[in-house]
VEXLO-935767 format. One record per residue (C-alpha): chain; x, y, z; residue number from 1. Coordinates in steps of 0.001 Angstrom, whole numbers. Layout:
VEXLO-935767
<rec unit="A" X="X" Y="Y" Z="Z" pos="NUM"/>
...
end
This chain:
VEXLO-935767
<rec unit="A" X="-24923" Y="31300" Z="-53820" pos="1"/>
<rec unit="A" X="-25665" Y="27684" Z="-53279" pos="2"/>
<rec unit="A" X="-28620" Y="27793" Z="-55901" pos="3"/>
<rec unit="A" X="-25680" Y="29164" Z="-58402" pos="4"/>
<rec unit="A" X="-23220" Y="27426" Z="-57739" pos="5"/>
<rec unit="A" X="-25221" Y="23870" Z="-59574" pos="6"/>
<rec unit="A" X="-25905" Y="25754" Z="-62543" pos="7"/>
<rec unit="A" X="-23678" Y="24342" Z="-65564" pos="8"/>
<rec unit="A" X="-21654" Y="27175" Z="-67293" pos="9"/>
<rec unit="A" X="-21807" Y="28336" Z="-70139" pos="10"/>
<rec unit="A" X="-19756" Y="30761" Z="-72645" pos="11"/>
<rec unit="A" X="-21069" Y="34490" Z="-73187" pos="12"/>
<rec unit="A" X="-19622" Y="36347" Z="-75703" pos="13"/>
<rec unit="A" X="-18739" Y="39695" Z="-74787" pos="14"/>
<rec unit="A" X="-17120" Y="41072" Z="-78022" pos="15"/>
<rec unit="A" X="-17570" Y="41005" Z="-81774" pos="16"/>
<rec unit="A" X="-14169" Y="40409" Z="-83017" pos="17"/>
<rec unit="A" X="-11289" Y="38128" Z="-81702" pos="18"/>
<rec unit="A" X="-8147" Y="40317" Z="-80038" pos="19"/>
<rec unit="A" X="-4835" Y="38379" Z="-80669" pos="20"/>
<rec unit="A" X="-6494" Y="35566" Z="-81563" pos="21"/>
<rec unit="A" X="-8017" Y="35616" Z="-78236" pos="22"/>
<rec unit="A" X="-12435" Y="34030" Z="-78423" pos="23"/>
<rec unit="A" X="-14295" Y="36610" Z="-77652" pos="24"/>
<rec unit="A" X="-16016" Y="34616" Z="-74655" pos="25"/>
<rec unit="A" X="-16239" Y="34587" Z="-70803" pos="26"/>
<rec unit="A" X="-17502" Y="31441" Z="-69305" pos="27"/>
<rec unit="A" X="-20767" Y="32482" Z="-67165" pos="28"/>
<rec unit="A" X="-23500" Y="30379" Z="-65054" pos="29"/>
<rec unit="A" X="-26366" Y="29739" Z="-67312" pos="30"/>
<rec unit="A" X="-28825" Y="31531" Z="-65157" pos="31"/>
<rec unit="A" X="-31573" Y="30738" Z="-67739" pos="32"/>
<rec unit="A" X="-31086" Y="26952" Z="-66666" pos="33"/>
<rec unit="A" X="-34482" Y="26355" Z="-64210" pos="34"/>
<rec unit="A" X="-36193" Y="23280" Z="-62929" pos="35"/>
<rec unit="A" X="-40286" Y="23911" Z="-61830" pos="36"/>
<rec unit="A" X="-41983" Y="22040" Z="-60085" pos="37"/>
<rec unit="A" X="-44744" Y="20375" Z="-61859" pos="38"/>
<rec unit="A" X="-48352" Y="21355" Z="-60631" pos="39"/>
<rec unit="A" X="-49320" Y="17576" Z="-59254" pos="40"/>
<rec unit="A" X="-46439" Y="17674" Z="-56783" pos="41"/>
<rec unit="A" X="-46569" Y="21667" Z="-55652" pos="42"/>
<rec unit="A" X="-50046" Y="20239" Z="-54619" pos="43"/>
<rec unit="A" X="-49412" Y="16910" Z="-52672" pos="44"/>
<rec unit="A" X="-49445" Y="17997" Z="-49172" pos="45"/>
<rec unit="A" X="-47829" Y="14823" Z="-47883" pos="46"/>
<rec unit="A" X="-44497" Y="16285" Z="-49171" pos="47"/>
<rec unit="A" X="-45150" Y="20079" Z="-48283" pos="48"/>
<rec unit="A" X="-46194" Y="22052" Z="-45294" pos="49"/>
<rec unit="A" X="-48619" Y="25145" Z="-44844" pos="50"/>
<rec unit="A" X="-46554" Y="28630" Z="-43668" pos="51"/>
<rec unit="A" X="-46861" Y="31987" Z="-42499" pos="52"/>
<rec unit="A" X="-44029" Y="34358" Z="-43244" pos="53"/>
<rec unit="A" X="-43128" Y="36943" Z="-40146" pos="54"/>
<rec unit="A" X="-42791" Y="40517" Z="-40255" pos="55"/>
<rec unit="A" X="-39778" Y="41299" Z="-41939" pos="56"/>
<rec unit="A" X="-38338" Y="38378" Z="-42226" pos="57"/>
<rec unit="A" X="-36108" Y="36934" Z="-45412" pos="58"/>
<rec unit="A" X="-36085" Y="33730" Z="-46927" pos="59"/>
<rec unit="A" X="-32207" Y="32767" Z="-45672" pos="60"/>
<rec unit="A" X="-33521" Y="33529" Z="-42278" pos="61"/>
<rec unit="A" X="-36884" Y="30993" Z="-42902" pos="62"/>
<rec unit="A" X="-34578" Y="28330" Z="-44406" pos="63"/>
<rec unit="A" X="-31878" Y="28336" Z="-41583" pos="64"/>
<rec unit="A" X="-35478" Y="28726" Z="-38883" pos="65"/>
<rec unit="A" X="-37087" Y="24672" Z="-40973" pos="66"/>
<rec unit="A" X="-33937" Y="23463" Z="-42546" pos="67"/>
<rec unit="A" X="-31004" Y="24653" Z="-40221" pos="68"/>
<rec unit="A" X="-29663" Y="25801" Z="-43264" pos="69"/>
<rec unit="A" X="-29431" Y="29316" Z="-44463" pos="70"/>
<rec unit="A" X="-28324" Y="28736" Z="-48222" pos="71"/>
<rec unit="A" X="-31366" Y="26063" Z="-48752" pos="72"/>
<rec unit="A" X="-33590" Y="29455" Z="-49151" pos="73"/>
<rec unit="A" X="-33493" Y="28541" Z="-52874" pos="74"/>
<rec unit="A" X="-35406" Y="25297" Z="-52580" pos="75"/>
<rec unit="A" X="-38361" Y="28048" Z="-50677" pos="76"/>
<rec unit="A" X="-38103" Y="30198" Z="-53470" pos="77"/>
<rec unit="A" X="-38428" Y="27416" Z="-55757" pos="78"/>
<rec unit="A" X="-41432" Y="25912" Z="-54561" pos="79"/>
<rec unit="A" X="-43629" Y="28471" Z="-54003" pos="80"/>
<rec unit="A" X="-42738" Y="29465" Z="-57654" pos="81"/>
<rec unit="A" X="-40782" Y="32984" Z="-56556" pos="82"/>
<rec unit="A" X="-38815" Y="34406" Z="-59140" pos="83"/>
<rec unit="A" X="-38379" Y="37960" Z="-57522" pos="84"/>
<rec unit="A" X="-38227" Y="37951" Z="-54185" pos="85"/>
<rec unit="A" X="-38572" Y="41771" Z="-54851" pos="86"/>
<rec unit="A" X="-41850" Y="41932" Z="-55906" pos="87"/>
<rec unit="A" X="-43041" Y="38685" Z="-54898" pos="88"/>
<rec unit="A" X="-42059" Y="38015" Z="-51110" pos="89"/>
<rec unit="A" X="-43759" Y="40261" Z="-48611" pos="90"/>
<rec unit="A" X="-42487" Y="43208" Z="-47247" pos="91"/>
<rec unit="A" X="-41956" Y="44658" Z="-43745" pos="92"/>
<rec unit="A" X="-44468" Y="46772" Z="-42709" pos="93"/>
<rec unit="A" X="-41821" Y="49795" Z="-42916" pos="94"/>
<rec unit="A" X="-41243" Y="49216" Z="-46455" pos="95"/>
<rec unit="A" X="-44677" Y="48582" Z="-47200" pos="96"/>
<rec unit="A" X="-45780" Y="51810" Z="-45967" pos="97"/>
<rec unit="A" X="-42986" Y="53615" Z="-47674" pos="98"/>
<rec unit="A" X="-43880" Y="51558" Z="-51374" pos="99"/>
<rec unit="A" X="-47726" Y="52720" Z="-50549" pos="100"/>
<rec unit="A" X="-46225" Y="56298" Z="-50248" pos="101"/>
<rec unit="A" X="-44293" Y="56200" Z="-53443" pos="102"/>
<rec unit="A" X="-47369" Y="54322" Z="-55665" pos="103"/>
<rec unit="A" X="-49954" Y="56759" Z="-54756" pos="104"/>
<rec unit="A" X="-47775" Y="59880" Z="-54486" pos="105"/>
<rec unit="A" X="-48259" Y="60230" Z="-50302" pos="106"/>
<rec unit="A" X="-52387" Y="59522" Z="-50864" pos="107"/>
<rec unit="A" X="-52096" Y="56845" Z="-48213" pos="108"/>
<rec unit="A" X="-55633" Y="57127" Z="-46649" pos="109"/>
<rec unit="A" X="-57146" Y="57469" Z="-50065" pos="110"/>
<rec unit="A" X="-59854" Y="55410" Z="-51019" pos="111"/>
<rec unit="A" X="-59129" Y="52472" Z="-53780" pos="112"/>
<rec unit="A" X="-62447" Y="50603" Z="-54084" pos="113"/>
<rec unit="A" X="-65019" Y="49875" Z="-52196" pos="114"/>
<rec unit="A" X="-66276" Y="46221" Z="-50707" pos="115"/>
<rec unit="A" X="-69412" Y="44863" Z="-49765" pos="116"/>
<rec unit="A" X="-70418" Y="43541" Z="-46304" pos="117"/>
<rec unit="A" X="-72052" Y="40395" Z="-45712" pos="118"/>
<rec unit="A" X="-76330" Y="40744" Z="-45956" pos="119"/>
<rec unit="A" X="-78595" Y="37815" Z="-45105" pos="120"/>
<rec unit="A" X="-82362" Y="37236" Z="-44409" pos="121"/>
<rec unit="A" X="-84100" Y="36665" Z="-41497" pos="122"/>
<rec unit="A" X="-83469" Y="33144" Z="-41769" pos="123"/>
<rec unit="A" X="-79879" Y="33758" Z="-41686" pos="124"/>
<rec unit="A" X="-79142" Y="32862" Z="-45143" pos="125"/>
<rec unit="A" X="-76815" Y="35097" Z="-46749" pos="126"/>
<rec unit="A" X="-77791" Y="36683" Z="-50049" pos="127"/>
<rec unit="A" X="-74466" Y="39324" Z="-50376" pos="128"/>
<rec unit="A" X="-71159" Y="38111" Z="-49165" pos="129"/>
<rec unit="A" X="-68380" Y="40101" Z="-47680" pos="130"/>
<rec unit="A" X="-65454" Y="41673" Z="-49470" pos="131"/>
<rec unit="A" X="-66498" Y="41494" Z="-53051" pos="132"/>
<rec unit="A" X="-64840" Y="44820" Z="-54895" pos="133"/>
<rec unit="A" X="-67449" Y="47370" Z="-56639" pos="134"/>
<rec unit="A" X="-68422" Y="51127" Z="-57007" pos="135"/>
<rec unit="A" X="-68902" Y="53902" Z="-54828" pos="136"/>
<rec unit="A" X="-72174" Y="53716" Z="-56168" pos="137"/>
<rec unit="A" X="-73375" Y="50234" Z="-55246" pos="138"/>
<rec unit="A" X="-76507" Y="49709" Z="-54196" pos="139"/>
<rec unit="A" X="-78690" Y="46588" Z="-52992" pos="140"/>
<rec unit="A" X="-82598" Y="46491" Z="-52858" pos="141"/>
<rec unit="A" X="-84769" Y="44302" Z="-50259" pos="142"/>
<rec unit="A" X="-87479" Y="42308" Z="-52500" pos="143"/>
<rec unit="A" X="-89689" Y="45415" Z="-51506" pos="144"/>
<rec unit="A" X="-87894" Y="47470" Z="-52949" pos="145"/>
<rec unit="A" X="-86111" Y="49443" Z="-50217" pos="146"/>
<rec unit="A" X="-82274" Y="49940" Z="-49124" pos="147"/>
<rec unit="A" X="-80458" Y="48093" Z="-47512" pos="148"/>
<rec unit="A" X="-78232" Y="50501" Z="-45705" pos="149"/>
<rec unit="A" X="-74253" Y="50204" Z="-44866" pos="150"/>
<rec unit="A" X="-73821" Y="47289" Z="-47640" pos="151"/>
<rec unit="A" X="-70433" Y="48575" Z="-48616" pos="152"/>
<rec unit="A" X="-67541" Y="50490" Z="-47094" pos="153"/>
<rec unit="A" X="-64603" Y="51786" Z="-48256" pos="154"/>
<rec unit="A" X="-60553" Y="50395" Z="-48904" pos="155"/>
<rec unit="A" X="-57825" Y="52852" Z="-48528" pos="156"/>
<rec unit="A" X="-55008" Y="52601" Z="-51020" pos="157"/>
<rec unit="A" X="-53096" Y="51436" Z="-47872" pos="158"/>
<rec unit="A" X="-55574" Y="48711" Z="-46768" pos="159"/>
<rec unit="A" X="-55655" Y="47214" Z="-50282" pos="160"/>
<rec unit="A" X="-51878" Y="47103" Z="-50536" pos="161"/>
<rec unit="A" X="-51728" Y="45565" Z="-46910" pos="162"/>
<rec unit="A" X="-54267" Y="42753" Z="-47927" pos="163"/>
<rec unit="A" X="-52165" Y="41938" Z="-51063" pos="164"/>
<rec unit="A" X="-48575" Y="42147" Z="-48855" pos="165"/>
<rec unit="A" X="-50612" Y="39775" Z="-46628" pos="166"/>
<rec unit="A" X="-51207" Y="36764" Z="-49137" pos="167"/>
<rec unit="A" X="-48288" Y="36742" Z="-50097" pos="168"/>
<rec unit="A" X="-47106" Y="35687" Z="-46581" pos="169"/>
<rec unit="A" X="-48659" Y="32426" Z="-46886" pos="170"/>
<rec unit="A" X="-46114" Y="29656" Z="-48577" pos="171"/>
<rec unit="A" X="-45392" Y="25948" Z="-48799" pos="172"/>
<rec unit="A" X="-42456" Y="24801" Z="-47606" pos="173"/>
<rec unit="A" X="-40518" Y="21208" Z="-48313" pos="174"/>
<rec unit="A" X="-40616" Y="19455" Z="-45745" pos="175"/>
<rec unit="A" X="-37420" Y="18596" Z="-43773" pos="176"/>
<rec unit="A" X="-36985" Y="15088" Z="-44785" pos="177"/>
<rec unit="A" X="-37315" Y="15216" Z="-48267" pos="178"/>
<rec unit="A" X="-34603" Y="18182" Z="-48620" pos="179"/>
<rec unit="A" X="-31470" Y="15941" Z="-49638" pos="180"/>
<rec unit="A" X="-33284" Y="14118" Z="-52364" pos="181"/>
<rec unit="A" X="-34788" Y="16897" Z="-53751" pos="182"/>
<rec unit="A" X="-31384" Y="18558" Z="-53987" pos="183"/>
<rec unit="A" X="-29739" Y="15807" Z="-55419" pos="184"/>
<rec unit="A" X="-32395" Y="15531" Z="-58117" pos="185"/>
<rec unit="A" X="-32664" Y="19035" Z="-58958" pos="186"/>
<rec unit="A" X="-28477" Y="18627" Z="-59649" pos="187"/>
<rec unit="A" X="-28986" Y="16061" Z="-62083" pos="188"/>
<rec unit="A" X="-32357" Y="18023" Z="-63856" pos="189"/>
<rec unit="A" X="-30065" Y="21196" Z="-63910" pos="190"/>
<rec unit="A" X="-27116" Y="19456" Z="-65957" pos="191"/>
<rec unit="A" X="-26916" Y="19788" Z="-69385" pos="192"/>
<rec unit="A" X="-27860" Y="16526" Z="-71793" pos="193"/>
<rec unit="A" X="-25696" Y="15445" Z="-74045" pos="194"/>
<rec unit="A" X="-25798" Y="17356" Z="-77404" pos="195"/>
<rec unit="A" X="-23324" Y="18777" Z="-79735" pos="196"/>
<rec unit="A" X="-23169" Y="22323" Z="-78270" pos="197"/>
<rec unit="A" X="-21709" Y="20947" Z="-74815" pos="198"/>
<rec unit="A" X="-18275" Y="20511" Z="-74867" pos="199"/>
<rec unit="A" X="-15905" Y="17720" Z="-72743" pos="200"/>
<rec unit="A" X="-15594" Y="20533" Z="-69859" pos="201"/>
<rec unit="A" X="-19147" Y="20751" Z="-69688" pos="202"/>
<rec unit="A" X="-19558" Y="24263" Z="-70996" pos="203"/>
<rec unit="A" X="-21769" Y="25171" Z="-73812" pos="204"/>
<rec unit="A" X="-21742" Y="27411" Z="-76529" pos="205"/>
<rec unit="A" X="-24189" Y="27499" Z="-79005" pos="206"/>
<rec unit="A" X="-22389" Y="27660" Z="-82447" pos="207"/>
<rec unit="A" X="-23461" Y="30653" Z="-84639" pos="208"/>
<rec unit="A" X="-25561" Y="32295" Z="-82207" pos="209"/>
<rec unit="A" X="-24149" Y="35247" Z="-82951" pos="210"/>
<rec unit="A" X="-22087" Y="35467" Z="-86151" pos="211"/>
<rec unit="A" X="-18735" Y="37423" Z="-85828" pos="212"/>
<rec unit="A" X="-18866" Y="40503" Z="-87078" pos="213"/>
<rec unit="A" X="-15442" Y="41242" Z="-89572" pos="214"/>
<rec unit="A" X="-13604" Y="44734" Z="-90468" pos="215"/>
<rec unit="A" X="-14167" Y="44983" Z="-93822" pos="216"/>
<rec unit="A" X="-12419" Y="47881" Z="-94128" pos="217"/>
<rec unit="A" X="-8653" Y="47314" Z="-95489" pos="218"/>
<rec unit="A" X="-4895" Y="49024" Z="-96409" pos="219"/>
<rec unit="A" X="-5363" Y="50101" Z="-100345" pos="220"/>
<rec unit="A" X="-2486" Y="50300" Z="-102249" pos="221"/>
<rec unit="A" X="-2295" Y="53060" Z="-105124" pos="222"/>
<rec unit="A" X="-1643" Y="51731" Z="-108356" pos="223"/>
<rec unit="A" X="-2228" Y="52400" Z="-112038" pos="224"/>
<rec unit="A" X="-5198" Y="50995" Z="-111720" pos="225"/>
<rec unit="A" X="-7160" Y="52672" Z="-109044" pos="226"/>
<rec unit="A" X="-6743" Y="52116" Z="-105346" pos="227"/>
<rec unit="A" X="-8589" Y="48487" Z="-104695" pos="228"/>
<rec unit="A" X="-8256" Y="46680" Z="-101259" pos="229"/>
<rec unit="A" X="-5327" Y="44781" Z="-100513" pos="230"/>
<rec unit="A" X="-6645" Y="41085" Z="-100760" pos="231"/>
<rec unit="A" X="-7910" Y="42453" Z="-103805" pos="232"/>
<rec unit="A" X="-4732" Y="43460" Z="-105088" pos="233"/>
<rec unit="A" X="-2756" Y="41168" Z="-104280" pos="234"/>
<rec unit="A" X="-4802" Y="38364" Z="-105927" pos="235"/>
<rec unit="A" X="-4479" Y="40068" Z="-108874" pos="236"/>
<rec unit="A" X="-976" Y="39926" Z="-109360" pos="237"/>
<rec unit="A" X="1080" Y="37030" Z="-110328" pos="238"/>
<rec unit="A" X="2208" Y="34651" Z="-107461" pos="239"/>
<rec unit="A" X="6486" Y="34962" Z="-108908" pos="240"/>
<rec unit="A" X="9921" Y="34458" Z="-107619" pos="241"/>
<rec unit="A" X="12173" Y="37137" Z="-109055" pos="242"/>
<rec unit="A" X="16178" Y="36136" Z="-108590" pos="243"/>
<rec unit="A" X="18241" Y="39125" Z="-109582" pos="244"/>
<rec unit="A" X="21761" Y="38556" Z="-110456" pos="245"/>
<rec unit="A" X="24057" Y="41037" Z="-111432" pos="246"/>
<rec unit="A" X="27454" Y="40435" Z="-112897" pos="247"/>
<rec unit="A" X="30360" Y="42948" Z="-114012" pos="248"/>
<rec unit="A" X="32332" Y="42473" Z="-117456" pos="249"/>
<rec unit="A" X="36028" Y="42545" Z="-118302" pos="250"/>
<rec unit="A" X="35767" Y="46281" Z="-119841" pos="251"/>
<rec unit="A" X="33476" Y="47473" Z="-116672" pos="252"/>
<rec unit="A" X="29789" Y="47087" Z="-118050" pos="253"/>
<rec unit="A" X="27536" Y="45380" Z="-115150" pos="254"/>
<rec unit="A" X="25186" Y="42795" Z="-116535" pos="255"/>
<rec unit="A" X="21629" Y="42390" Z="-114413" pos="256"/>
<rec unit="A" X="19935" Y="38891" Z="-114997" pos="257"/>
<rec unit="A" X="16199" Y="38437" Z="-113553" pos="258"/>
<rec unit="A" X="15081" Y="35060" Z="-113308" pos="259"/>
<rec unit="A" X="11365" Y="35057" Z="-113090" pos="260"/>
<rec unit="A" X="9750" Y="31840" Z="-111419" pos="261"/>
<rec unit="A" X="5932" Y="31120" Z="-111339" pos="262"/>
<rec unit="A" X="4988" Y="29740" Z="-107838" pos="263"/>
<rec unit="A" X="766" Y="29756" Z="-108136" pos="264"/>
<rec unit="A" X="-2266" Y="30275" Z="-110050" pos="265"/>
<rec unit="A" X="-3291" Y="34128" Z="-109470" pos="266"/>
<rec unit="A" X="-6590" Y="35060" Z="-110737" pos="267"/>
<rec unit="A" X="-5838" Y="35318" Z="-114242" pos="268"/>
<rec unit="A" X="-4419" Y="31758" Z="-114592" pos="269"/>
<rec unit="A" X="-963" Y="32182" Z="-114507" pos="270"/>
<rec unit="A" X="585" Y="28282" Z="-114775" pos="271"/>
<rec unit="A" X="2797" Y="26751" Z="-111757" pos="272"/>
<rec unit="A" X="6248" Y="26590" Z="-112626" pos="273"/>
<rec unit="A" X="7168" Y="27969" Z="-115662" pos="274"/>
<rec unit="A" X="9975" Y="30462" Z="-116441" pos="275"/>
<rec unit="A" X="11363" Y="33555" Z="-118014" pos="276"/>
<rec unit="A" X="14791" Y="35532" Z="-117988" pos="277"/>
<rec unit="A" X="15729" Y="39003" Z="-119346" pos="278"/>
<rec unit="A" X="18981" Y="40840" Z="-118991" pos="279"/>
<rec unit="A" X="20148" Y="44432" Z="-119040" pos="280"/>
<rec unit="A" X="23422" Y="45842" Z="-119705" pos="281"/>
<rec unit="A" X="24990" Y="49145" Z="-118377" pos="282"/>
<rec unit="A" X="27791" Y="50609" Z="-118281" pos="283"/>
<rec unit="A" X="30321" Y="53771" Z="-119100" pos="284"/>
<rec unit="A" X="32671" Y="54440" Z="-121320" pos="285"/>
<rec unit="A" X="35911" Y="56271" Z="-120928" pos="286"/>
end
C-alpha cells in the first residue's frame, strides 16, 4: 500500500454520458506511473547487495528481515525489476510442485531435455562442458572416432522447473542506508510535471481521450410536415410572442386581439422585433 499510496491520481472515466450533470469520472491512482532504475545503477554494487530468497518466503517478510520495514517490499520489487511477483518471485516448494503438476498434466518425472556432462582429455582440459541443453540423441566422438559414453543425462519436467524457481531466488537488494533517499527521490520522479492536463489538485485528465458519446435519438413531434426531431422542429419555427386579448362589446359580441411579437432569427430569417395584429369577432344573436 505504501508503493500506492505516492502515485499521483488521476481521473478514470467510468461512463459515456453525464447523469444530472454529474462528470462521468472517478479519481483513481495512476498505476501506469513507474520509475526504473536505469541499467548503470542496478549494476553498481557499492549501492546494492547480493541475496538469496528462502523457501517460501514473501517480499514484505524480506523487507521487514533488511529494512525493519514491511511496506518497503516495493523498493525490492523495484530493483530487481519485478513486475509480477506471481510469475516472477519464486515459489515454495509446495506450490512449485503443484504448478509442475498442473503444466505437464501430473507428468512430473517426465523427461524435458537432456544435458551434457562435463568431458576433458587426459590433460584435464575440458573439451564438453556441463549442463548445456540438447537431444536425446546427442552424441560425442573421441578424435578416433569412438564414443564417449554417459555424455548426457536426462532433466525431468520437475528438475527443469526447480532450476528455473531457483534463479529466480537470487536478487539485489538496496542497501540499508541509502533507503530514505531513494524514497524521497522516487516521490519527486513519480509526481506529475507541470502540463496542461494536470489540474491545481494535482489530478489529471487527459482532455478528449475519450470523446463523450451523445443520444442522438430525440422526442418527434407530428406535424404537417412529417415527424422531424425536436431541435429540428423547433428551429424551424418562428421565435414569437403571441399576447391574446379578448374583449366583450356593448351588444354581447367578444372581440379576440393577438398581438404577434418577433423575439429571434429562426432559420428562415425571421427579423427581431417587428409586429403584427389580427382580430376576430364572435358572437350570437338573439
Amino acid at each position: 500500500m505504501a508503493y500506492f499510496r505516492s502515485l499521483p491520481n488521476v481521473k478514470v472515466r467510468i461512463k459515456s454520458t453525464r447523469n444530472n450533470n454529474v462528470e462521468p469520472y472517478v479519481v483513481a491512482k495512476n498505476i501506469f506511473r513507474r520509475i526504473k532504475l536505469v541499467d548503470e545503477i542496478q549494476g553498481n554494487v557499492l549501492g546494492f547487495e547480493q541475496y538469496t530468497i528462502g523457501n517460501d518466503v514473501k517480499p514484505y517478510q524480506v523487507a521487514n528481515n533488511v529494512y525493519g520495514n514491511s511496506q518497503y517490499d516495493w523498493i525490492i520489487m523495484l530493483c530487481n525489476n519485478i513486475t509480477n511477483c506471481y510469475k516472477e518471485w519464486p515459489m515454495s516448494e509446495h506450490e512449485l510442485y503443484t504448478y509442475v503438476q498442473k503444466k505437464y498434466n501430473g507428468d512430473v518425472t517426465m523427461v524435458h531435455h537432456y544435458e551434457t556432462n562435463e568431458v576433458k582429455t587426459d590433460k584435464g582440459e575440458t573439451i564438453l562442458e556441463k549442463g548445456i541443453q540438447v537431444n536425446g540423441e546427442f552424441r560425442y566422438y573421441n578424435s578416433d572416432g569412438t564414443i564417449v559414453p554417459n555424455v548426457t543425462y536426462p532433466v525431468s519436467n520437475f528438475e527443469y522447473e526447480r532450476t528455473e524457481n531457483d534463479k529466480k531466488a537470487n536478487i539485489w537488494l538496496l542497501r540499508k542506508g541509502y533507503v530514505a533517499d531513494f524514497v524521497s527521490e522516487y516521490r519527486n520522479l513519480v509526481k506529475y510535471a507541470p502540463n496542461d492536463e494536470v489540474g491545481d489538485d494535482d489530478v489529471k485528465m487527459t482532455w478528449k481521450a475519450v470523446e463523450e458519446v451523445f443520444n442522438t435519438k430525440k422526442d418527434t413531434y407530428t406535424t404537417r410536415y412529417g415527424a422531424v426531431p425536436t431541435i429540428q422542429f423547433a428551429s424551424s419555427q418562428e421565435l414569437v410572442n403571441r399576447t391574446v386579448t379578448v374583449e366583450t362589446t356593448e351588444s354581447g359580441a367578444q372581440v379576440r386581439t393577438v398581438d404577434t411579437t418577433n423575439t429571434g432569427t429562426n432559420s428562415s430569417g425571421v427579423t427581431v422585433g417587428t409586429t403584427d395584429s389580427s382580430s376576430t369577432q364572435s358572437g350570437s344573436q338573439y
